[in-house]
Every structure is written in C-alpha cells, then in structure tokens.
TIDOKE-575208 format. One record per residue (C-alpha): x, y, z; residue in three letters. Coordinates in steps of 0.001 Angstrom, whole numbers, padded with zeros to 6 digits, always signed. Example, Ala and Ser with C-alpha at 12.3 -4.5 7.8 and 13.67 -1.06 7.14 Angstrom:
<fidos>
+012300-004500+007800ALA+013670-001060+007140SER
</fidos>
This chain:
<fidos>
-045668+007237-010239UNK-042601+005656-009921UNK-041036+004547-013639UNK-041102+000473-014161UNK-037258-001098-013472UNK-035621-001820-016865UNK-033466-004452-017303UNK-029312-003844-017791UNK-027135-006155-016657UNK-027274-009763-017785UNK-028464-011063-014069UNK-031621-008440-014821UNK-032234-009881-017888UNK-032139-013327-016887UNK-034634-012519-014107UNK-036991-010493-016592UNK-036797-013768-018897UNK-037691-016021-015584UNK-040424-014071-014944UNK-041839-014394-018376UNK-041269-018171-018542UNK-043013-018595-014912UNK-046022-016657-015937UNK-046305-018252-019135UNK-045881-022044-017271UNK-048552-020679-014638UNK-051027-020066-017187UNK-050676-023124-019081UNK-052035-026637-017289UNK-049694-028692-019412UNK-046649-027298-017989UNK-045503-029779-015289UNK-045200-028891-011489UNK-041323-030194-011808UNK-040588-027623-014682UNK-042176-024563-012509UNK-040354-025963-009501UNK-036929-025448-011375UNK-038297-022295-012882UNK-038966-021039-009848UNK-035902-021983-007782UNK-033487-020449-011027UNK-035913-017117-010349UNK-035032-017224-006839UNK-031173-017583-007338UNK-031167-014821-009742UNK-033479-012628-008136UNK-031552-012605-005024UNK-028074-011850-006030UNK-027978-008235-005925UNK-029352-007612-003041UNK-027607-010621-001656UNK-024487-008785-002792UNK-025585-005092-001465UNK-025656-006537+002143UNK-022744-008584+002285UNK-020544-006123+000858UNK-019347-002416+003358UNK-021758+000057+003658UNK-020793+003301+001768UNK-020360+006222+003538UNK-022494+008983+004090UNK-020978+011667+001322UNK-021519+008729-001512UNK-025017+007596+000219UNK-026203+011471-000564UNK-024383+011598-004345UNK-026413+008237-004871UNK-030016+009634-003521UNK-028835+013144-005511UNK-028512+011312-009216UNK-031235+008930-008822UNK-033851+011678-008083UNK-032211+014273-010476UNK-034159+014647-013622UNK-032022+014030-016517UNK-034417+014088-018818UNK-035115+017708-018054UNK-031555+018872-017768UNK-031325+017762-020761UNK-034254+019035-022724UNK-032938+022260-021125UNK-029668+022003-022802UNK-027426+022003-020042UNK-025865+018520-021121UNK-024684+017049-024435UNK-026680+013918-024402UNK-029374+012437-022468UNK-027986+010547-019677UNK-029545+007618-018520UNK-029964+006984-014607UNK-028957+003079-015006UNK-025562+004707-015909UNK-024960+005383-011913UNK-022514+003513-010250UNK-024009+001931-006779UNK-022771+000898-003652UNK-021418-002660-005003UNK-019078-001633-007611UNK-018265+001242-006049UNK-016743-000901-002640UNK-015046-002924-005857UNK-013535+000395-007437UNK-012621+000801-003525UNK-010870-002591-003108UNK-008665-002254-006118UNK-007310+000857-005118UNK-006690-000491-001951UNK-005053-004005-003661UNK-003200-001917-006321UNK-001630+000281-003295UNK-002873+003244-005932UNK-001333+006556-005320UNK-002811+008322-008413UNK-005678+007449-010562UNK-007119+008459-013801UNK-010966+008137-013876UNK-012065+008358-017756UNK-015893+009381-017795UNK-017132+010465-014445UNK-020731+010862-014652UNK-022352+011888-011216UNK-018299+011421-009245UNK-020078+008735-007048UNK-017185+006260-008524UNK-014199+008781-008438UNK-015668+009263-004514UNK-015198+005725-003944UNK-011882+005245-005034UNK-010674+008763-003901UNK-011597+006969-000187UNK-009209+004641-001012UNK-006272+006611-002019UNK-003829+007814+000589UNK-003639+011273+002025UNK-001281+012827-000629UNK-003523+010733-003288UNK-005010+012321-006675UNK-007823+011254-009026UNK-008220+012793-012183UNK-011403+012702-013918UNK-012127+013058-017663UNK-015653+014053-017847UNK-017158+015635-021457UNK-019898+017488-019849UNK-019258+020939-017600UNK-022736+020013-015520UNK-021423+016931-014397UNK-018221+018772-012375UNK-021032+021250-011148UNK-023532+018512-010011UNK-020812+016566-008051UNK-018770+019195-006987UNK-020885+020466-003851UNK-020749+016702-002243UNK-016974+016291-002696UNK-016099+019254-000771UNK-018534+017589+001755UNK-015866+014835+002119UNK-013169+014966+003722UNK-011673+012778+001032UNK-013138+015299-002096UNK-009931+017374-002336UNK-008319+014617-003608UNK-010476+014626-006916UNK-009257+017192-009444UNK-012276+016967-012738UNK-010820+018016-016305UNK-014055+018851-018566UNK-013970+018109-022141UNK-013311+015093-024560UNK-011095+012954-022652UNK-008557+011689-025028UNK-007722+015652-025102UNK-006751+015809-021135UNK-005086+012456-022079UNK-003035+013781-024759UNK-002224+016663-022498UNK-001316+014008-019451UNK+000924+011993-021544UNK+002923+015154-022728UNK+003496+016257-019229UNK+004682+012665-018045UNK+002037+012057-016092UNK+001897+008292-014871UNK-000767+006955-013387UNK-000779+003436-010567UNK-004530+002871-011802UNK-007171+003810-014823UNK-011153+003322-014871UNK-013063+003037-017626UNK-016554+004542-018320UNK-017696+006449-020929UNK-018183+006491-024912UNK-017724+003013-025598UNK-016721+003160-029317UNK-013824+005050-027956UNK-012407+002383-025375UNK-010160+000732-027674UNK-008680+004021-028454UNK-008351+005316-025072UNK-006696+001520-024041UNK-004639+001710-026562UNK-003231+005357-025371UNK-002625+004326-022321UNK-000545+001570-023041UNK+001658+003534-026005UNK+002281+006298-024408UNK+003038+004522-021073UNK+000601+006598-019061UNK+000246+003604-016835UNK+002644+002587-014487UNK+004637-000658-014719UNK+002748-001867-012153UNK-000695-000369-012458UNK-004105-001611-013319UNK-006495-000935-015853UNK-010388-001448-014626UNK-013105-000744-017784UNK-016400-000791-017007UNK-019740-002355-018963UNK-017320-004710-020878UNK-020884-007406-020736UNK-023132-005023-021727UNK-026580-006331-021096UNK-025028-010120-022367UNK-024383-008493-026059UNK-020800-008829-026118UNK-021543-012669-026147UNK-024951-013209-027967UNK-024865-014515-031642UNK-027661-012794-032735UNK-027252-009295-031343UNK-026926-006388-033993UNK-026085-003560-030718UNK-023514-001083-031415UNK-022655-000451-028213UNK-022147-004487-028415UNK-020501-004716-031105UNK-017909-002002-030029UNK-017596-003975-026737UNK-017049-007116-028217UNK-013805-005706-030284UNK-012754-004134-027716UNK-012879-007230-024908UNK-011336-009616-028491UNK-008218-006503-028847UNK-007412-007316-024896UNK-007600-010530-025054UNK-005044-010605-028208UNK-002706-008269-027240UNK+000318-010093-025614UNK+001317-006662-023717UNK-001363-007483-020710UNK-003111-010019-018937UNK-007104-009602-018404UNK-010058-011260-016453UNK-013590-010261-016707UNK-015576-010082-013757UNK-019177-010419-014184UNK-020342-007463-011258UNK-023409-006221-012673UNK-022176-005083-016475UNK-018986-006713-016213UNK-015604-005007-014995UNK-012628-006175-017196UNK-009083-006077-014840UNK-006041-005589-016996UNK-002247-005767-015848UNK+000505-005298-018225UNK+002961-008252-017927UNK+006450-008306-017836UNK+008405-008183-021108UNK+010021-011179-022912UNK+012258-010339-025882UNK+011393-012216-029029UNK+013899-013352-031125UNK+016860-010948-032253UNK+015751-008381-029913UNK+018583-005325-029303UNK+016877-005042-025777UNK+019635-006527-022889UNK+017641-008872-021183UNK+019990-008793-017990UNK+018977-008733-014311UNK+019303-004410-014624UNK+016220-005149-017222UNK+014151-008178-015840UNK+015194-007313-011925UNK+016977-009629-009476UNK+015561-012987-009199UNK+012716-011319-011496UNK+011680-009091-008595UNK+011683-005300-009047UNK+013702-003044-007078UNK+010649-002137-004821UNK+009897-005884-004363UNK+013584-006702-003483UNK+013103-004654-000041UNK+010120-006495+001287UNK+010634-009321+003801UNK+008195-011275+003344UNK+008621-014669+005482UNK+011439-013216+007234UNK+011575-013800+011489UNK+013155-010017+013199UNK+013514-009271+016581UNK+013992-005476+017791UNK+015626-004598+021147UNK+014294-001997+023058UNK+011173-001700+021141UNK+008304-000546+023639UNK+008815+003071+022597UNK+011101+005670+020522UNK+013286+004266+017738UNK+012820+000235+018390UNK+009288+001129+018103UNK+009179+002560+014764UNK+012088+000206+013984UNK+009184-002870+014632UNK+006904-001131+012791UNK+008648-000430+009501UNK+010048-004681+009439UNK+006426-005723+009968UNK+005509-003217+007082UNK+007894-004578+004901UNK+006762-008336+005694UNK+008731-009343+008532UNK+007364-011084+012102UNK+008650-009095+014300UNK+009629-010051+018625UNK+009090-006372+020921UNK+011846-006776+022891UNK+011970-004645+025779UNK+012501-004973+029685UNK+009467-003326+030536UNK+006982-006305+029070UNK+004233-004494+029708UNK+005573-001602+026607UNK+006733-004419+024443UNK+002942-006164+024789UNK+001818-002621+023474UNK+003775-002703+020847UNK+003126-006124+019761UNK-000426-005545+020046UNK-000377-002567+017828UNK+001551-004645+015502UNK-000961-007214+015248UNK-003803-004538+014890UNK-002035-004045+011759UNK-002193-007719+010289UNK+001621-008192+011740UNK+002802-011406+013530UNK+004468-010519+016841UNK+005561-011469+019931UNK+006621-009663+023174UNK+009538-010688+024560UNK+011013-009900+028416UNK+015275-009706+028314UNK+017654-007052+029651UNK+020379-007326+027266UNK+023183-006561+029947UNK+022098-010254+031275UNK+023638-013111+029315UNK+020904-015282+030162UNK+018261-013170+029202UNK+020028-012883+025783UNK+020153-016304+025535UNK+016753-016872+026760UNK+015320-014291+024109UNK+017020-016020+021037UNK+015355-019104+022362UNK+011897-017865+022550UNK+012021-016638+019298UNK+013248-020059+017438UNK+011069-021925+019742UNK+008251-019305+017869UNK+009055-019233+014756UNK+011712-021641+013739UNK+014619-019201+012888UNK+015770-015396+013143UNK+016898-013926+009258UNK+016902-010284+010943UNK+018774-009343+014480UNK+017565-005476+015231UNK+019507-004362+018389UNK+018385-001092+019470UNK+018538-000573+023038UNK+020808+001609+024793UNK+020850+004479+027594UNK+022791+007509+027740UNK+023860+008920+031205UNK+025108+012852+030848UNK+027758+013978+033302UNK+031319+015955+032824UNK+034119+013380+032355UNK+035847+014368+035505UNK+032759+013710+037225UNK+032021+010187+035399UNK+031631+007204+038005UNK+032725+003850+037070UNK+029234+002953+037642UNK+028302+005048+035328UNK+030854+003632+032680UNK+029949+000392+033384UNK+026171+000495+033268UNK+026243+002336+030075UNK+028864+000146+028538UNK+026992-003180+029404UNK+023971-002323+027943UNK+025150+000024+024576UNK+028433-002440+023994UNK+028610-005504+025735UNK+024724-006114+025932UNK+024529-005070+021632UNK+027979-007721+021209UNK+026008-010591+023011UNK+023072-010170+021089UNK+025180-010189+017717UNK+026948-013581+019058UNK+023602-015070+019755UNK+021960-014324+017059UNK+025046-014917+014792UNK+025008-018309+016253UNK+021320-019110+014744UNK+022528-017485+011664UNK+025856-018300+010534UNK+024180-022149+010742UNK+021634-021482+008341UNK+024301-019166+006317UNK+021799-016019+006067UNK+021395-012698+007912UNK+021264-009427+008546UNK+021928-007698+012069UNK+021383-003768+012452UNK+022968-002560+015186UNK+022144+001222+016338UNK+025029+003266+016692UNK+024790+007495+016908UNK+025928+009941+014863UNK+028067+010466+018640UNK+030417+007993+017056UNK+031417+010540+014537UNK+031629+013625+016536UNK+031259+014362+020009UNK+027574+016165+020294UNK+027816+019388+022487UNK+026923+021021+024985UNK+025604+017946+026507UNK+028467+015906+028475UNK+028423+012144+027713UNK+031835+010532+027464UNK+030464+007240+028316UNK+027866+006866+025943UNK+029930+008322+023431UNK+032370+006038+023526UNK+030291+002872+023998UNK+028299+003955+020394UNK+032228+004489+018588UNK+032814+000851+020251UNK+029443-000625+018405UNK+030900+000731+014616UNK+034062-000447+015790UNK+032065-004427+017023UNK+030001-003581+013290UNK+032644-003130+011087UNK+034703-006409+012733UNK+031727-008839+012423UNK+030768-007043+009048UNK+034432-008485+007659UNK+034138-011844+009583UNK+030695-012987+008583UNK+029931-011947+005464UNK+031781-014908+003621UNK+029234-017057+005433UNK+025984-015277+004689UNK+025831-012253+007610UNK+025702-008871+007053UNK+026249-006833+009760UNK+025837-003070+009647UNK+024749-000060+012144UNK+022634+003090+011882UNK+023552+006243+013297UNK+020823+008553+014278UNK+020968+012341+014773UNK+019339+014128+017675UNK+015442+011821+017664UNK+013246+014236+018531UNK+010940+012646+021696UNK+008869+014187+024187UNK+011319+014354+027015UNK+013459+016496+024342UNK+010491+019228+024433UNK+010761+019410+028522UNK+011539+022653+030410UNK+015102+021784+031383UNK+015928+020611+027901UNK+014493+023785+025686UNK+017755+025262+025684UNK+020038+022746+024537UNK+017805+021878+021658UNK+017851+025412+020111UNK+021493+024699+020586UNK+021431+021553+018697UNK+019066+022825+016213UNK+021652+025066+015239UNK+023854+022673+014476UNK+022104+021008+012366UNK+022103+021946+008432UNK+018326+020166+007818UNK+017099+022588+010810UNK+015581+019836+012591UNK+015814+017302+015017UNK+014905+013859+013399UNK+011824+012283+013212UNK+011951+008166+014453UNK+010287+007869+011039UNK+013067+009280+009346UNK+014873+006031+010143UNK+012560+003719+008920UNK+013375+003158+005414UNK+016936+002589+006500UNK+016594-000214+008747UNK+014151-002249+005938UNK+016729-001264+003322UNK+020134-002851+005292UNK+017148-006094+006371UNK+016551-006607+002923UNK+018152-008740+000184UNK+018682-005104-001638UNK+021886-004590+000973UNK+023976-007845+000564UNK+026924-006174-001014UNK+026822-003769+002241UNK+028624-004582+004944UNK+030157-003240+008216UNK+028799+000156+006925UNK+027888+003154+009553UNK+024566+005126+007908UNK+024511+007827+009504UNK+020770+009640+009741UNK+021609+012941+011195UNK+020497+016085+009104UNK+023783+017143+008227UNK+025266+017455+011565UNK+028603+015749+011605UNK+029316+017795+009150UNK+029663+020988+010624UNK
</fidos>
C-alpha cells in the first residue's frame, strides 16, 4: 500500500488547505456556487504547478532517472532501524528532476569550474551539477553519513560525468576547515543539510574566502514548508531558517534573492567592496579594476564587429572561434565561400553572429568590397584579423618571380591593403585593433624547408606592424602581429612530410609542433581593451624555437 503524499513545500500546503476548504464548501449548502468556483479555480492553479513545471523543464538523464527510482524505493526507515545511518532520513529530502535542472543551470550561468556540495544525501544533486561542470570539473561533497557515499557511489561510476564527484564523509564544517587550510577556492557552494548549522557554514565560507570573488552561493529549504514567514509557527527548523535568511539579508558583504522552487533556493553573490570611511585599503583601479571590470572581464568583446581572413580552416578558423568566444561578431573571410559558410555556420551553432564573406585579398577590389559588406552588416569593424597567407617552398636559386610575386601579394601587399581599409573605418571612429599574422620565420629562417619568399614577405608584415603600430596609435589603432611556430595540420602528418617534422620537432624546446588552439588566447588578448598600451609588438607563439 502505497504511503499517503505529505505535504512540504508551501505550494503542497496550499493545495492540502484547498482541498480542505473545497470539501468543507461541498458539504455545506450555504456556501455559494461563486465561492467554490474561486475555490476551485485557486485548487487548480496550485495543483498544477509542479507538474506543470516537471514537463516544461529538460528531462534528466538516465544515470539521475535511476538514482531518483533507487532513493524513492529504498527503505530508510529500515536502514535506519538497522543502524547503518545516524538519523532517520526522510524520502521528501530527495532532490527531483526540477531543482536538480536548476542546480544544473547555475553551474552552467556561474561558468563553475569547482563546486562544493555541503550535505549530499542520495548524490542525485551533486549528479546534476557535476553534468554541468566542464571536463576537468570537481564537486566536492560533505556528506555526515558513510552509507550515503556507498548508496550513490555505484550510479556515479555509471556516468560518464561521476568521476568528477569526489564525497568527503563526516561533519562537514571539518572537510571545510580542512579546505580552507589548503586554499581551496571554490566558483560555487550548495546548501543542504543540518539547518541550525547554515549560518555557521555561510559564515565560513565567506571569512575564510573559500568562495571565489565571483562565485555563487545556492542554500537549499530556505521556505521551509512557509515557516520562515508564518507568525505563529514555533518550528525549529523554522526558526533556524528564519535567522539565517534575516543574517543574509543584513550582511552588506552579498547580495541575495529567494526563489520560491519547491522549498525555496536562496542565490547569494558577494558584491564588490566599497571602503567606508578612513579605510587604509587603496581604492585605485589595481583594487576596483579598470572601468570597474575585472581583469577577466577586460578581455571579452562583447559588442565588438571582427573580421578574420582566411578563416575556412587552420589558424583563421580557430582565430574566428576564440573572437566569437570572447563576444565578438565575427565575418569568415575566405576565397573558398563555400569553407567560410562552414565556418560561419559552426559559429552560429554556437550562439555567435557571423557572416561569410567571398574576397581574395591580393585583389584591391575584393578588399574593398569585404570592408563594405561588413559595415553595410553591422555598422562598423573595432577588430581587423588578417590571417591569410601561402607559403611556396623552393631553393632560392630556383625561386621564380612568379613565385615571389604571388606569395608577396597575398602575405604583404594583400595583409597592407587590408590594414589601409580597415584603418580607414577605424581611424574615423578613433578605435581599433588589427592582428596581423606574421611567423616565427620572421625571426629565424626555419630549416630544412626552403622558403625565401615567404620568409621574407612574413619579416615585411612585422616590419608594415611595427610602422602602423607607431602611426596610429595616437589616434586610437593598435596594430600588432602574431607569430606562430610550426601549426601542426593534417597535411603536416603526410608521407612526404614525416621527415622534416621529426626535424623540426627537434628544434623545438616545448617538443611539439603547436596546436591552432595554442594561439587563441593571444589573438582575444591583443583584440581586447587589456592590450592598448601594446603596440607594433611581434608575439611570437613558437615553443621555444627561435631560440635555439
């Protein structure tokens, strides 16, 4: 016989008190139809909310789906009159699919790397927000009883997601105390256990700076049942709520909202720090950050227009990438559309505005006609990317002037039209960055490969950097260049190639060719406000290599 629902969030007791008051008006002639009407239509909004909720809301997946069917047919009450847990844990205490998909979506929000969970109970919240954490991610749980680790344990290392969970048994402010000694930080912190103890465990947290300056602390159950609020209620557990939610609210360290999601779920953020009066602290931009933006925030580009050259594939590609990341829209330029409507598309898969632009940037029109395109688009260009080049191998003696001159129109002349353009667009709104891509070949002259043309073109685009670097930057432009190492790429790993890159890796002190993702940060850090003091600057990417 399955047990009668009992009531434990406020929604459930409003519904249970409906349900009284409609039976009651049923049974008694007196009560008119207008008043049963209304009682009947509040019934029908409360009643349906959960469930309303449960639909709307993703479906969990299957490792949480089994944890939930595992605690809700476990026996607690046996375990423990069998002594194999402290107290007797009560199956409303199970988090469900609902606040689990919220635990989920914060992590996701608070871009949460590592998370403290403090009371676990059956893991099927520490699963949810483990799902949420990327790859390298780790959630620590605090959980008081041994059984609990044992009883998740088996469905974590179901998931492919479980490893990320590490469970510390015992009283949690003792794994806190032994967190905060190591220096462990953490981007996120949930809530769930003893209640008399959450003002003590908040108040850890925040004094010995456990959470990061920019994390989140979630605490569960902070409505209790509607006791938290209610006059006349003499609950402890509400009572201890109630202090706790009225210490929150009048501490000026953090910001807080409640939520009411089934118990309630109280959000907390620490906010930045204002000195009061005669404070020693140096309230300077190294303190508050630039513009009041932390260093982090001071390398996104949010609302900024880029445009990569030769960005269907290779470096350009990852180039795109890591500006939309960081904020930017972002034009594919290549001249094979067809790869630059690839990338764009990818892009926008992403939640990245894009275009795909056409141009060969050895054409002066096409230049022209690319710049164009993109202002038409979007108004303006802040960040000029120009990427593409070719490299043609051949012994100097042997070098055509075709050769010379194909290479040099597209690595030199093609990159200096595209800074002229573009500088055109920017030196008349007096702001912007251009990145050209340069080679670590304008340092040294790479061997055993024969290139003197390409060589020479990427020494000619420092040489173009450095000039417009000096020229612009009074007016708002910063112009600096990148130079790669060896990029490792699948035509690299061909046949013919094999032995000139265990040649090159060699050479190379990091013993490794580059990854295109090794350049990624770079060209986000010289598009960012973070690099206007840099300019005409080489940054060289190459493992070491010039150096030996």
């Amino acid at each position: 016989m399955q047990a009668a629902k009992v009531s434990d969030t406020p929604v459930e007791f409003v519904v249970e008190y409906l349900l009284k008051a409609k039976e009651i008006a049923e049974n008694n002639a007196n009560v008119p139809a207008e008043l049963r009407d209304n009682l009947q239509k509040a019934l029908d909004i409360a009643c349906g909310l959960d469930g309303y909720l449960e639909q709307m809301s993703s479906q969990e997946s299957e490792p949480l789906a089994e944890l939930y069917r595992k605690s809700i047919s476990h026996d607690w009450n046996k375990v423990h009159e069998d002594g194999k847990t402290l107290f007797r844990l009560p199956v409303t205490c199970i988090t469900g699919q609902v606040e689990g998909q919220v635990l989920k979506m914060l992590v996701h929000m608070s871009k949460a790397k590592r998370v403290l969970e403090i009371g676990m109970f059956t893991g099927y919240g520490a699963l949810s927000m483990a799902e949420a954490l990327p790859e390298n991610g780790q959630l620590i749980a605090c959980e008081l009883e041994p059984y609990l680790k044992d009883f998740a344990q088996p469905i974590f290392d179901k998931s492919p997601h479980g490893k990320k969970i590490t469970v510390r048994t015992g009283p949690a402010m003792d794994t806190m105390k032994e967190l905060a000694a190591m220096g462990e930080q953490f981007d996120m912190v949930f809530i769930d256990a003893d209640k008399h103890n959450y003002i003590n465990y908040y108040k850890f947290l925040l004094d010995h700076n456990l959470l990061r300056i920019d994390g989140v602390i979630c605490v569960d159950n902070t409505l209790f049942k509607g006791r938290v609020y209610l006059k006349d209620s003499a609950d402890d557990f509400g009572k201890a709520l109630q202090d706790f939610n009225q210490f929150v609210t009048n501490d000026p360290r953090v910001e807080q909202v409640i939520i009411p999601l089934r118990d309630g779920l109280t959000i907390i953020r620490r906010v930045p720090y204002i000195p009061q009066l005669k404070s020693t602290v140096t309230y300077d931009e190294v303190f508050r950050g630039v513009q009041g933006k932390q260093v982090l925030d001071r390398l996104r580009l949010d609302g900024k227009v880029a445009y990569v050259t030769g960005a269907g594939q290779g470096i350009g590609r990852a180039f795109a990438h890591a500006l939309g990341e960081a904020g930017a829209k972002v034009a594919i330029i290549d001249m094979d559309k067809g790869k630059a409507e690839i990338v764009a598309h990818e892009l926008t898969l992403k939640g990245i505005s894009s275009m795909a632009v056409s141009a060969d940037i050895s054409k002066p029109e096409d230049v022209q006609k690319m710049i164009d395109d993109i202002v038409s688009k979007w108004g303006t260009i802040h960040i000029a990317c120009n990427n593409a080049g070719i490299n043609k191998n051949s012994a100097s003696e042997d070098t055509s002037l075709e050769e010379w001159d194909q290479t040099f129109n597209v690595n030199l002349r093609g990159t200096f039209m595209c800074c002229q353009a573009a500088g055109h667009v920017m030196l008349k709104q007096g702001y912007g960055k251009i990145i050209n891509t340069a080679s670590m070949a304008s340092l040294i002259v790479p061997h055993p490969q024969k290139q003197l043309s390409y060589n020479t073109s990427k020494a000619g685009v420092v040489k173009l950097t450095q000039t417009l670097g000096t020229e612009w930057i009074d007016r708002g432009v910063r112009v600096n260049c990148i130079s790669p190492g060896i990029v490792d790429t699948p035509l690299i790993h061909s046949e013919s190639l094999e032995p000139l890159v265990q040649r090159w890796l060699s050479d190379i002190p990091a013993g490794r060719l580059a990854q295109v993702t090794d350049l990624q940060a770079a060209v986000v850090y010289l598009a960012s406000d973070a690099s206007d003091y840099m300019t005409g600057h080489n940054l060289v990417i190459e493992g070491g290599q010039s150096l030996w």
